[in-house]
N, C-alpha and C positions, 0 to 999 in steps of 0.2 A: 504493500500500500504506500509506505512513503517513498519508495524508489518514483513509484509510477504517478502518483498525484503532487509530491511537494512543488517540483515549479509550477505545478498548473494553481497550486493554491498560491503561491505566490503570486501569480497572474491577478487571482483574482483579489488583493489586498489591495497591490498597484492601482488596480484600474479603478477601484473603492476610492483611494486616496487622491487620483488627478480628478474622477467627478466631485468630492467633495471639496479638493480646495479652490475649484472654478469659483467655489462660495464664499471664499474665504473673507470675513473682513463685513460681509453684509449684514450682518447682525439679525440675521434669521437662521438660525439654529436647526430649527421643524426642517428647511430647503437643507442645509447642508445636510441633515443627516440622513433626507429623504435620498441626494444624490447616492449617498453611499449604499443604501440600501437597495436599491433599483440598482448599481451596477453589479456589488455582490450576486445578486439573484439571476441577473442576465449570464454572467461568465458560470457561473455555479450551475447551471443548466445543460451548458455546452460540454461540462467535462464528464470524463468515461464513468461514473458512479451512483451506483445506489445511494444515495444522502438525506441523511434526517437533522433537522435543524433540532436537537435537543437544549441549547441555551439559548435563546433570542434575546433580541433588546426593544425596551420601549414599554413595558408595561408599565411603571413609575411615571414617567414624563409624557406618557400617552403620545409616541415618539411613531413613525412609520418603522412598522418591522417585519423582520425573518422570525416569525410566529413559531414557536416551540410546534414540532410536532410536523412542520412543513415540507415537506418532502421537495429536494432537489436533485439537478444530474441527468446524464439522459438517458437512463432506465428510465423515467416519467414517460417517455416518447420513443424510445427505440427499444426491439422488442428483440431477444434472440440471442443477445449477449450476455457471458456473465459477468455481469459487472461488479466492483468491488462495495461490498455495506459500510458507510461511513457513517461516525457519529459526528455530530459539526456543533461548536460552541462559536457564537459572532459575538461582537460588537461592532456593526459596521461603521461607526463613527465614537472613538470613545475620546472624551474633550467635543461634545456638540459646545460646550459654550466656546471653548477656545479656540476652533473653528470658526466659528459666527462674531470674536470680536479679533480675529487675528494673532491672537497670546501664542504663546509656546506650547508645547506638547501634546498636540492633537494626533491621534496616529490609528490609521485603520486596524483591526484584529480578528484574527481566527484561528479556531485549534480545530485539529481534526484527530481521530482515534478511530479504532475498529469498534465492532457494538459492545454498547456498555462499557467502553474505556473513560466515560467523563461523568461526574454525578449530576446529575437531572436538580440543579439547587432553582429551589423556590428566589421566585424577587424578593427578595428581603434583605436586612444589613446584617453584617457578620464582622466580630469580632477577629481583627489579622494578624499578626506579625511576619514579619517578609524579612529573610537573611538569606547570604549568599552561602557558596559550598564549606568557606574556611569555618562556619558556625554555625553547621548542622548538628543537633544535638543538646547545642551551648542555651537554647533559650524556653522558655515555657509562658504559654500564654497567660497561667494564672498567678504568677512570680510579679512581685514587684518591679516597677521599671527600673528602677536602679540595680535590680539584680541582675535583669536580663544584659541592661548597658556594660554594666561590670562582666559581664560572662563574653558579651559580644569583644568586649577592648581585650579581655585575655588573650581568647581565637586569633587576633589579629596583631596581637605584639603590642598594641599602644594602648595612651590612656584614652579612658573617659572623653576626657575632654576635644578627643582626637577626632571624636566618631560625630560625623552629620545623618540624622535619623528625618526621613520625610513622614508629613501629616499632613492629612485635609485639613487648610483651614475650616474648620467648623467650632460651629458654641460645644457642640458635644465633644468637643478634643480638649476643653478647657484646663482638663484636669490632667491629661495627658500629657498638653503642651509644658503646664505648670513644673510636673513632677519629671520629666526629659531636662526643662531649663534648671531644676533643682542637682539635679545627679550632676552636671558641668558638661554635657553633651549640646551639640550645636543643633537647631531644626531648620528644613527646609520647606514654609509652608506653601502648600501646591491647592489651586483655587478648584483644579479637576486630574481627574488621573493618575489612580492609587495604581491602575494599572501597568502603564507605564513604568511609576515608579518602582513598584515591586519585581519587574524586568531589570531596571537598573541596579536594585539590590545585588541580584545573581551575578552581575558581567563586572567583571574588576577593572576599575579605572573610571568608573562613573563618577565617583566620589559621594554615593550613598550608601551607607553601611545596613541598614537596617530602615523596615517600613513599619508603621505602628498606627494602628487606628481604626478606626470601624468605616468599613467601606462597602458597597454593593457583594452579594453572594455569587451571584453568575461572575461579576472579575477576579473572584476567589478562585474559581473554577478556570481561567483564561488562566490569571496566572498561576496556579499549579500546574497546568498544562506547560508552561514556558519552563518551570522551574526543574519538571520531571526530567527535562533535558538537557538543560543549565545545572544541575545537579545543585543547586540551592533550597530552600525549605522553606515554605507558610504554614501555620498553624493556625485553625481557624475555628469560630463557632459563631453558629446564629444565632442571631437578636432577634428572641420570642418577646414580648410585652403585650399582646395584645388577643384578646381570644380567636378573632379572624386569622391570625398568625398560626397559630392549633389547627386551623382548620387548612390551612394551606398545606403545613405541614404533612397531616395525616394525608391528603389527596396524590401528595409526591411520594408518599411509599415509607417519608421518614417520621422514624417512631421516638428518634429521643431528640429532644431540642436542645439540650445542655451538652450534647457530644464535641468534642476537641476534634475535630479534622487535623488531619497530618496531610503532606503532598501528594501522597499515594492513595487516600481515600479519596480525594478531589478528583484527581485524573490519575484511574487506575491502570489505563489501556498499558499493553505490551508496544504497541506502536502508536508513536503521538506523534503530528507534524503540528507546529507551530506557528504562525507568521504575521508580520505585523509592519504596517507600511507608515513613515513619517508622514505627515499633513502638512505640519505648520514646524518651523524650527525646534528642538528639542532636546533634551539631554544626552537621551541615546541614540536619535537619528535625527536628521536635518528633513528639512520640510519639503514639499513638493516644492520645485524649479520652473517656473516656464522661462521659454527663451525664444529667439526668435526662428530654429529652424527645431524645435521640439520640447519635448517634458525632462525632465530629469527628478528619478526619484531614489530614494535609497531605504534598505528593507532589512529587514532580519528573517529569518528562516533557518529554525531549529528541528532537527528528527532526533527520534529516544534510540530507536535499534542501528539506526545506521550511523548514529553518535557523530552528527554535523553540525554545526555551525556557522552559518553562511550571512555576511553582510555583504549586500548585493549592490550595488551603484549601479542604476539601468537609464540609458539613455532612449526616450521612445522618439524614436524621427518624424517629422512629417512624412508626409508623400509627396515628396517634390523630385523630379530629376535632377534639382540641382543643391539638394542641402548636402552641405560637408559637413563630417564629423570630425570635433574637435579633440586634442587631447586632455582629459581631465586637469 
């Protein structure tokens, strides 16, 4: 499966990312996010696969989406082959706002697995901590933040004060923020996109040590999907409070709401492709380019079995007889 589908998913991130950042900067959100969904769904048609959309986006912001449960690929329409069953987690625009006012870190996403490689999470928030590989082990969700900061600075040779840890800015992180600035660790508050930044946890040299905060459960599931292959670690649990919460719960099959996720209960699959296309300027990848004889994007593309890691710089050209290619 990843041999034969990873660049065609890559395809389709890319082509997610150039329709949403035509948007870029107009301050309509709902348009940017639609672009990316309408292109996801057109390429995702065209390629050789059985496909079930088991994470979609948009049920919180009432956003256009790849509806849980959507079947894509062209088994839908071509009959006679056997084509491979894919499980598919989206977010086909994740940063809609920072899309829509031009900011930093917008960046298209999708994992893919064999069936039943990714957990079916309800829309709800979930408790995360995101580390990379040197601090697998070293952290626990229900530890004091000073313990875990102290355990992450061991892992990595320095102090405390060494380590820059990302949080949503949010009211609900108040006490988070508080007790991070008490222990003598640095924060990096990010307006959207825990996802991103829990990518940038995994990959060394980003200069994020660790992600901490209560963020979306489907990007919990994206990123474990990235980190299965990044060999980094998120620990997670869902934010029940509410009795409709119960009822969500029991309808996805899950029975305990207090349960600690680990990377591997997130995204269990034996085979995970991952892939994720820059929008808007970013941490870990640079934004969509236009130019004037083409696009330029740049992309991540992760597999578990076939243990790659691929950043990709793609130049897409017009169609002119007469555009030259330049050298980077």
């Amino acid at each position: 499966m990843e041999i034969e589908l990873s660049l065609q998913f890559l395809r389709v991130v890319e082509r997610a990312a150039i329709a949403s950042a035509k948007t870029m900067g107009l301050g309509d959100g709902h348009k940017s996010d639609q672009a990316a969904v309408e292109s996801m769904r057109h390429v995702m048609d065209e390629m050789p696969m059985d496909g079930t959309i088991v994470i979609g986006e948009g049920e919180r912001d009432e956003a256009p989406m790849l509806f849980i449960g959507e079947r894509v690929g062209a088994a839908q329409h071509v009959r006679g082959y056997n084509f491979p069953t894919v499980d598919i987690a989206v977010d086909p625009l994740e940063g809609t706002n920072l899309c829509a006012t031009g900011a930093p870190g917008a960046i298209t996403v999708l994992a893919a697995s064999e069936k039943g490689g990714l957990l079916h999470a309800p829309d709800l928030y979930m408790e995360k901590i995101v580390v990379g590989p040197s601090c697998k082990g070293a952290v626990d969700l229900d530890a004091p933040v000073a313990d875990n900061l102290r355990s992450i600075a061991k892992r990595l040779d320095r102090d405390v004060e060494d380590l820059t840890v990302t949080v949503l800015d949010r009211t609900r992180h108040e006490k988070l923020i508080a007790d991070i600035r008490a222990a003598g660790a640095r924060i990096r508050l990010i307006s959207d996109g825990d996802l991103s930044a829990g990518i940038s946890a995994a990959v060394v040299g980003t200069g994020v040590h660790a992600v901490m905060g209560t963020g979306g459960a489907p990007e919990g599931v994206l990123t474990a999907a990235a980190l299965r292959c990044l060999n980094g670690e998120i620990l997670a649990r869902l934010v029940v409070s509410k009795p409709e919460h119960e009822e969500r719960l029991e309808k996805m099959g899950i029975k305990d709401g207090k349960r600690v996720y680990a990377t591997d209960d997130l995204a269990s699959g034996k085979k995970i492709i991952f892939a994720c296309t820059g929008v808007t300027e970013g941490n870990l990848l640079r934004g969509v380019r236009f130019f004037g004889e083409g696009i330029r994007t740049q992309s991540l593309i992760v597999t578990l079995d076939e243990r790659q890691v691929r950043f990709i710089d793609t130049v897409h050209l017009e169609k002119r007889p007469d555009v030259k290619v330049r050298f980077p």
